[in-house]
C-alpha positions, 0 to 999 in steps of 0.5 A: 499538496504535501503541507494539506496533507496532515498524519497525526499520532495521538499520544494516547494510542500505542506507537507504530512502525512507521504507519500514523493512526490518522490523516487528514487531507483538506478538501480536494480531489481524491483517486482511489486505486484498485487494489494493485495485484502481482499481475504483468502487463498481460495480466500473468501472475508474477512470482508464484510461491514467492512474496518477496517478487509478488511484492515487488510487482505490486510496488510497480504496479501501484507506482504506474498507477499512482503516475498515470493520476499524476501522484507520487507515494507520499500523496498516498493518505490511505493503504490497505495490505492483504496479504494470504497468510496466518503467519505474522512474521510474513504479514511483517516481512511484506511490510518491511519490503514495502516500506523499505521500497520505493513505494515505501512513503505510501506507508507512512499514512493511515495503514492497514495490514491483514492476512486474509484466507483467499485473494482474486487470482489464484496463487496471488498472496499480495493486493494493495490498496491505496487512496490518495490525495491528488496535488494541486 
């Protein structure tokens, strides 16, 4: 599925790190994750206080989620990265962990980070969303 999935960076629109500014995906069958939480299997919160180990949760909670469609990260054509917080450097410091993690590919797509007010469960400061393109 890797060679229908196209990412596009116009050379009109400013430089990224690391995300494209367009995907484009050829017909096919589409699975869209909920948004992945740093909950355990028991649905306890994981890391409280911390991004760096709400992160890390996320990233293994999104790469069971992408396994059970039969997915890998780099089937991923869209994300979206909440992250509680008015700060930039820790919307970036999210960014580079996931990056830099082995969801990382997922992020090479069509991306978008946020800082948002509040998230669902209390003390949660990381949600990612993502849509994928399933293979063949």
């Amino acid at each position: 599925m890797a060679e229908k999935i196209a990412r596009i960076n116009p050379e009109q629109l400013h430089g990224t790190p690391g995300y494209h500014h367009v995907t484009v995906v050829e017909a096919g069958r589409t699975a869209y994750l909920a948004g992945q939480c740093p909950l355990d299997r028991n649905g306890d919160l994981v890391g409280a206080g911390s991004l760096e180990a709400q992160v890390d949760q996320v990233v293994a909670n999104a790469l069971t989620a992408l396994a059970a469609a039969s997915a890998q990260p780099h089937h991923v054509v869209r994300s979206v990265i909440y992250v509680r917080s008015e700060e930039r450097d820790a919307l970036g410091a999210v960014w580079r962990r996931l990056t830099e993690s082995a969801l990382g590919p997922a992020f090479t797509t069509a991306s978008t980070l946020l800082g948002v007010a509040q998230l669902g469960f209390s003390g949660q400061l990381v949600e990612v969303d993502l849509t994928v393109a399933l293979p063949g």
